[in-house]
C-alpha positions as CSV (number, residue, x, y, z in Angstrom):
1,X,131.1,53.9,64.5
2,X,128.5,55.4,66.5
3,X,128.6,51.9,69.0
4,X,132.3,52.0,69.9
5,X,134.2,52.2,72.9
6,X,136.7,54.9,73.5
7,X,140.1,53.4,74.9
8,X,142.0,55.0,77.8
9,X,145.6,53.3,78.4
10,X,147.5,55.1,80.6
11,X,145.2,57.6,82.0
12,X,145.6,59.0,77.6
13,X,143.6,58.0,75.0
14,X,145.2,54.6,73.6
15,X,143.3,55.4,70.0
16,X,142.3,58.0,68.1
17,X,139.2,56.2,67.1
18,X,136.3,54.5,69.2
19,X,136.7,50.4,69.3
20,X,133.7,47.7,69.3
21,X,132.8,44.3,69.3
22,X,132.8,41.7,71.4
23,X,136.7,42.7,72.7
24,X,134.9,45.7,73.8
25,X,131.5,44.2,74.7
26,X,132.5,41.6,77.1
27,X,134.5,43.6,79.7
28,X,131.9,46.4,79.9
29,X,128.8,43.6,80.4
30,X,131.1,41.5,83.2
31,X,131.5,45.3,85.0
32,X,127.4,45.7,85.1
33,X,127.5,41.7,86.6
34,X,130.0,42.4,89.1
35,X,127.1,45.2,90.0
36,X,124.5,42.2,90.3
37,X,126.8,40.5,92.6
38,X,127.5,43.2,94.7
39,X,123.3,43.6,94.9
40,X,122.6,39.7,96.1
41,X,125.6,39.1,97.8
42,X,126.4,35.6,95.8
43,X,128.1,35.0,92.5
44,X,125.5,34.5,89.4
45,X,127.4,31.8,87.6
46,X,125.9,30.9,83.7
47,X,123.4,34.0,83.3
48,X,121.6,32.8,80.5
49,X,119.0,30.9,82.5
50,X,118.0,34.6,84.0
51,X,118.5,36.8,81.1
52,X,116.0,34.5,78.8
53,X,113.6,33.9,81.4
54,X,113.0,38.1,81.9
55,X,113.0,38.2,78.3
56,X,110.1,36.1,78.0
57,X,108.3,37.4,80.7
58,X,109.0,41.1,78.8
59,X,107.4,39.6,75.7
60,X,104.4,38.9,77.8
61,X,104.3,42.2,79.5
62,X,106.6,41.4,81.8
63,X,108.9,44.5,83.4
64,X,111.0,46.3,80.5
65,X,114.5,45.7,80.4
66,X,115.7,45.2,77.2
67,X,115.4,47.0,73.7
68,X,115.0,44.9,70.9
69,X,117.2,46.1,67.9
70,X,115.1,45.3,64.4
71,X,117.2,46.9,61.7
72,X,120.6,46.6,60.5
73,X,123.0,43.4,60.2
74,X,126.3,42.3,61.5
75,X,127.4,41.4,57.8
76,X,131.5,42.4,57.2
77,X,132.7,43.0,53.7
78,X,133.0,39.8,52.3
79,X,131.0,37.9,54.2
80,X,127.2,38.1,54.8
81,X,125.5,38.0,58.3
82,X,122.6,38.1,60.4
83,X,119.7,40.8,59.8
84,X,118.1,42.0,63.5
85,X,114.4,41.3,63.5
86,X,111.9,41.7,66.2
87,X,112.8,39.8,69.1
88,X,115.8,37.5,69.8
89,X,118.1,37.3,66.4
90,X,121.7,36.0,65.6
91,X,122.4,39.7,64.6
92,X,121.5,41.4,68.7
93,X,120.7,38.7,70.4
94,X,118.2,40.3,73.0
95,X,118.9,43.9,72.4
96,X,120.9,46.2,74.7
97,X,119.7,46.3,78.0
98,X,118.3,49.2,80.8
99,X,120.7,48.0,83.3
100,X,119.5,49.9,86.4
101,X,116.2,48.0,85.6
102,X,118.2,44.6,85.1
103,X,119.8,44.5,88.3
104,X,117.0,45.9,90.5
105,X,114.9,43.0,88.7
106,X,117.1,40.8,88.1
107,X,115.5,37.6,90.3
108,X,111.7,37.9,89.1
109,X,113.0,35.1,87.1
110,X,114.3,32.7,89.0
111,X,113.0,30.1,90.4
112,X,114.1,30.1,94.6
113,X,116.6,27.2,95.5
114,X,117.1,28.5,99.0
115,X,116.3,26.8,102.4
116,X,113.8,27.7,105.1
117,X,114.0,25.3,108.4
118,X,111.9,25.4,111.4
119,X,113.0,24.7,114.8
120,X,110.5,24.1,117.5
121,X,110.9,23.0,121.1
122,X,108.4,21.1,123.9
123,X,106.2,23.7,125.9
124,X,104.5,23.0,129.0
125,X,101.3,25.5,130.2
126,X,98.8,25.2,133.1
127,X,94.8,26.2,133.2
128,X,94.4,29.7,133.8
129,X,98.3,29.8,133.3
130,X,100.0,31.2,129.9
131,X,103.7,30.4,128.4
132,X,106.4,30.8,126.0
133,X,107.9,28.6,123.5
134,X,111.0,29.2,121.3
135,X,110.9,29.1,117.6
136,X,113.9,29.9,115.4
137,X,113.8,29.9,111.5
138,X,116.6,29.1,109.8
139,X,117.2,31.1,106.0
140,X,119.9,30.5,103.4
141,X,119.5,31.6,99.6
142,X,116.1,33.6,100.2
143,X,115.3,37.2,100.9
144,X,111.4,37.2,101.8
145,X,110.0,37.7,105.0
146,X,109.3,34.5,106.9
147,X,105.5,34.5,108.3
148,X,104.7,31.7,110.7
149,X,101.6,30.4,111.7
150,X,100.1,27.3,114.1
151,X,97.7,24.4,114.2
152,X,96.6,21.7,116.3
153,X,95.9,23.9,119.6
154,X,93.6,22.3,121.9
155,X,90.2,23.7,123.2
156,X,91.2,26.2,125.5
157,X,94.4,27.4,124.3
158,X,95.1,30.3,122.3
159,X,98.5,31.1,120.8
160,X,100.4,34.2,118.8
161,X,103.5,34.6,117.7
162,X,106.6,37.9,119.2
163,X,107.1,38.7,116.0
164,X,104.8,37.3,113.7
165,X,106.8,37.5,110.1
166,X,110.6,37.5,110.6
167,X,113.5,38.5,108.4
168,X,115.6,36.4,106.2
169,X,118.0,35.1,106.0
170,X,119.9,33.9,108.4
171,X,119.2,32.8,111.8
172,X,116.2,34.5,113.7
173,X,114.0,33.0,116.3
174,X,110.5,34.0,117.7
175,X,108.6,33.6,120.6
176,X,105.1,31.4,120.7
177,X,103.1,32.7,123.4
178,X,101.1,30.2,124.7
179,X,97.6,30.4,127.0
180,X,95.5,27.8,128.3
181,X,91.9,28.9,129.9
182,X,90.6,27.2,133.3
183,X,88.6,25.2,130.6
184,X,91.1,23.7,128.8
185,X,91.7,19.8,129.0
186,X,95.3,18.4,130.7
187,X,96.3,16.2,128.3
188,X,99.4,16.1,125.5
189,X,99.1,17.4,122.2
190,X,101.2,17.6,118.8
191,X,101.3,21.4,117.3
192,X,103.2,22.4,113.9
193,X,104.3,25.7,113.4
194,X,104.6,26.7,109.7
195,X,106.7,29.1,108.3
196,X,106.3,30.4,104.5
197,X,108.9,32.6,103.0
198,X,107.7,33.4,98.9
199,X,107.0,30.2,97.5
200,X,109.3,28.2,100.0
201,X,107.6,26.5,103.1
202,X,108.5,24.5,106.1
203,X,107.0,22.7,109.1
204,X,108.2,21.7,112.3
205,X,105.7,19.8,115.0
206,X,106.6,19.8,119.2
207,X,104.7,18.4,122.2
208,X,102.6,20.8,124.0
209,X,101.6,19.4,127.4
210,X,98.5,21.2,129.2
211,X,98.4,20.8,133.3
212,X,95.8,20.7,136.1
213,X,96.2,22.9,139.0
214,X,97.2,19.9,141.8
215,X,99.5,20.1,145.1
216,X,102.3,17.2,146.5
217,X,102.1,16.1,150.0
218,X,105.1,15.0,152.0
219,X,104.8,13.0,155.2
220,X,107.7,11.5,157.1
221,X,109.0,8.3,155.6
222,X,110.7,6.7,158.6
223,X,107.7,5.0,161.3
224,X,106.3,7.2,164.4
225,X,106.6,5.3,167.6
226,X,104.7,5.7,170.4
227,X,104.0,4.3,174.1
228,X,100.0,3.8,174.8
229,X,98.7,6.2,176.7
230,X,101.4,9.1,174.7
231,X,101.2,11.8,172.6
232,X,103.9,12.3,169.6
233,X,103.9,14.7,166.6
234,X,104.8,14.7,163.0
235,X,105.0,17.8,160.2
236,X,103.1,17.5,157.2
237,X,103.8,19.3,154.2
238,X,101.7,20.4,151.1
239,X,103.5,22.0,147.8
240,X,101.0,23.4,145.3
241,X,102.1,22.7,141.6
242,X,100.9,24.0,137.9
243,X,99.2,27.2,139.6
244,X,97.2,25.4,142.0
245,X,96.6,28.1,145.2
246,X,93.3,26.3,147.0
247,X,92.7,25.4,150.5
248,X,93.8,22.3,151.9
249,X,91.9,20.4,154.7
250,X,94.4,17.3,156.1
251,X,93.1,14.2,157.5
252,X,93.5,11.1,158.4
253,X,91.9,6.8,157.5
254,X,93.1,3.5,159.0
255,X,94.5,4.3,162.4
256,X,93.8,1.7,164.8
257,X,91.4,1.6,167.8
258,X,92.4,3.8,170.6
259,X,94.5,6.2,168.4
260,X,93.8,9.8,167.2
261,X,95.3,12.3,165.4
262,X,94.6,15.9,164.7
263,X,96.5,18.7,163.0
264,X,97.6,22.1,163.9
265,X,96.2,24.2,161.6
266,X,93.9,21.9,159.7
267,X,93.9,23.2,156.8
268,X,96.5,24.9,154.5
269,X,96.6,27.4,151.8
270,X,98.0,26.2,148.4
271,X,99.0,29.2,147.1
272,X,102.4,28.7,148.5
273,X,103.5,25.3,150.5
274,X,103.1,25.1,153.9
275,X,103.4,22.7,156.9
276,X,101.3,21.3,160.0
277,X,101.9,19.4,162.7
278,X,99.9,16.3,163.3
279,X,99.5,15.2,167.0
280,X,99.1,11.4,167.2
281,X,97.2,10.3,171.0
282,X,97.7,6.8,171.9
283,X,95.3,6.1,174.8
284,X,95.7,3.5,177.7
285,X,93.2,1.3,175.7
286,X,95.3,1.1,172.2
287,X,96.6,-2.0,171.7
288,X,100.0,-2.8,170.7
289,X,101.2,-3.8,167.4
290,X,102.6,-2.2,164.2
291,X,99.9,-0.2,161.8
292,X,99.5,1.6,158.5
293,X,97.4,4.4,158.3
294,X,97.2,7.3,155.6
295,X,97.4,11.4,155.8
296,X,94.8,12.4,153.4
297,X,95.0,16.3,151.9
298,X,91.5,17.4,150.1
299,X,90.9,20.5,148.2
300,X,87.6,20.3,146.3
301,X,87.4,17.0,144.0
302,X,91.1,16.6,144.7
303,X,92.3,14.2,147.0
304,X,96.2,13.5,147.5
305,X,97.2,10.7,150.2
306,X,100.4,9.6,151.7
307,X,100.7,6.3,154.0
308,X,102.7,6.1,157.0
309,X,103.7,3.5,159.7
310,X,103.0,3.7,163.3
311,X,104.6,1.3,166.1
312,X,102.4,1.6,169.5
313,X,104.3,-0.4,172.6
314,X,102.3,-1.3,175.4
315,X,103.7,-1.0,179.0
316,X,101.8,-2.6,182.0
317,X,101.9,-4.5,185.0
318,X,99.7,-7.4,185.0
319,X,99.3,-10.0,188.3
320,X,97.7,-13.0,187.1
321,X,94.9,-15.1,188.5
322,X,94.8,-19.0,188.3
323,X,91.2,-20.5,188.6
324,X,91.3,-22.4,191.0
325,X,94.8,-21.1,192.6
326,X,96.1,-24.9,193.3
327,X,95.7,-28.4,191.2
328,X,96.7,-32.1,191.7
329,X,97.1,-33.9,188.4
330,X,97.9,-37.8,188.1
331,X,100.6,-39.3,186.2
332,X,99.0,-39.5,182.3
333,X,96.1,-36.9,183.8
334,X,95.1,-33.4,181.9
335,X,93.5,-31.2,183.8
336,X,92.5,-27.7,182.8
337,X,93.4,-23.9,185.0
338,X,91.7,-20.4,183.6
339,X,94.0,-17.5,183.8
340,X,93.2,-14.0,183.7
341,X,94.7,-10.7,184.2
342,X,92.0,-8.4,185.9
343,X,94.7,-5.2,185.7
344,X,95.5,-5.3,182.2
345,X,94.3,-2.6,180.6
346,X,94.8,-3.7,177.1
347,X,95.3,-7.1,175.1
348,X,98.6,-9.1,176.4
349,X,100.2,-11.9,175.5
350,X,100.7,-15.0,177.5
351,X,103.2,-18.1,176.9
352,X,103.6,-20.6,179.5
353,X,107.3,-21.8,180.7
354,X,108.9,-23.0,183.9
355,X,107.2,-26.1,183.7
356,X,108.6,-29.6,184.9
357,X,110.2,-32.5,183.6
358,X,107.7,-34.4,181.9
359,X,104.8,-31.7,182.5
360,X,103.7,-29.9,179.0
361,X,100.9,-27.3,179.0
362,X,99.3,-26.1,176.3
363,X,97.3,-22.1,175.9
364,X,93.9,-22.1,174.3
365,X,94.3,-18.6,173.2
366,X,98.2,-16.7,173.4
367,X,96.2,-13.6,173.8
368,X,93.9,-12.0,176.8
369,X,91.5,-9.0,175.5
């Protein structure tokens, strides 16, 4: 028997003669599997759906791994068998095999049933202003190289991917770098990455928002009061955001008559935040009451305003004169007396009281200009 097996029992030779068939056959093919599952890490199961596959693809010049057997029979004395013929027969099945080339080929047959999953996070960027997003790639069953890709970037941003093609399996992330031109428009946008590993692809979309350049401005919330005539001062503030660093000229709209305000400086680099104090004049002429204005902060075509409250008290002395100074009225008579206030220097207001019994008098205006 020029196909048997020696047996060793007990580190001697258990025969005198070399043994076959399948007794034989079986142990010494499961050893060369155990070999396959030590090469891909996971246990093959039913190997006929890979060992038919690679014999067909042989047939078609496909990679050589087994011989095919085409004379001879497995007939016993008294019993007639199978004849080998060219190509899979009862008698050798497939042939014996090269099993160095089996194992180190042993998945050009199989079809992949592993998992590829793409993880993807929001990304925020600014004009003239670059970023980084995660991405992390999730492998399970397949051993090619994951290489990932994007769409849907905006005009204006450019992207590229820290490393581009990533190892599997397992767990790996990259990083999307991420750069948006002075040109590009602010605005949300949907982006997918795609990762294909072999013949297995996945997709995973995330929210990319693009930024203008802009600044906050913080006034005090609480109102500024003043007497006329007085001078008080505030701190304004301006906080550049989304890589805005332009100058900043402060003003002011809607203050009332007789009030001014200025700021100390008047203007304000945005390249980092800054403050300045606004000096609010009252003069003697302001008239009191209770007012809104807004702080206005410009830079360019950009405009950011804040409102504010201002409470201006007036404080004077006023003697007033009755015209004429002295008046005799009937019982059921009217008569009519001009008053005035030639020191005032603002609007007051007048109310009448201290009358009589039985006296009413009525004011054709409650205010003197």
């Amino acid at each position: 028997m020029n196909d048997g097996y020696t047996v060793v029992q007990g580190g001697e030779m258990g025969y005198i003669f070399p043994v076959g068939g399948t007794s034989a056959a079986t142990p010494s093919f499961a050893g060369l599997i155990a070999l396959v599952n030590q090469k891909y890490n996971s246990v093959q199961g039913c190997i006929n759906p890979v060992l038919y596959p690679l014999a067909a693809k042989q047939a078609t010049g496909g990679t050589s791994i087994f011989h095919d057997i085409t004379t001879g029979n497995n007939s016993i004395p008294g019993q007639a068998g199978y004849s080998a013929t060219a190509g899979y027969d009862q008698a050798t099945g497939l042939g014996s095999v090269d099993f160095n080339t089996l194992v180190n080929h042993w998945n050009n047959a199989v079809t992949p049933t592993g998992s590829l999953t793409i993880f993807t996070y929001a990304a925020t960027v600014s004009q003239s202003q670059s970023t980084r997003a995660a991405v992390k790639t999730v492998t399970t069953g397949i051993s090619s190289a994951v290489a990932l890709t994007v769409s849907g970037m905006p005009t204006g941003v450019t992207a590229s991917f820290s490393p581009g093609t990533i190892m599997s399996p397992g767990s790996v992330s990259s990083t999307l770098n991420i750069a948006a031109s002075s040109t590009a428009n602010p605005g949300n946008y949907t982006l997918t990455v795609t990762g294909t590993a072999g013949s297995q692809t996945a997709k995973s979309s995330f929210t990319l928002t693009v930024l203008a350049p802009s600044f906050g401005l913080a006034v005090p919330s609480t109102a500024q009061g003043m007497q006329n005539g007085q001078t008080i001062t505030a701190v304004v503030g301006i906080t550049p955001q989304n890589g805005f660093n332009g100058i900043v000229t402060l003003g002011t709209t809607g203050l009332p008559a007789g009030v001014t305000a200025t700021f100390s400086p008047a203007s304000l680099s945005g390249s980092k935040a800054g403050t300045s104090v606004m000096s609010i004049v009252a003069a003697k002429s302001a008239h009191g009451g209770f007012y809104g204005f807004n702080v206005t902060a410009t830079s360019g075509s950009l405009t950011q305003t804040a409102s504010m409250n201002l409470a201006v008290n007036v404080t004077q002395s006023c003697k007033m004169v009755f015209t004429p100074s002295a008046i005799a009225l009937a019982p059921g008579g009217t008569t009519t007396v001009a008053l005035t206030c030639p020191s005032a220097g603002s609007a007051i207001s007048m109310y009448p009281f201290g009358m009589p019994s039985g006296i009413t008098a009525t004011l054709s205006s409650s205010t003197q200009p």
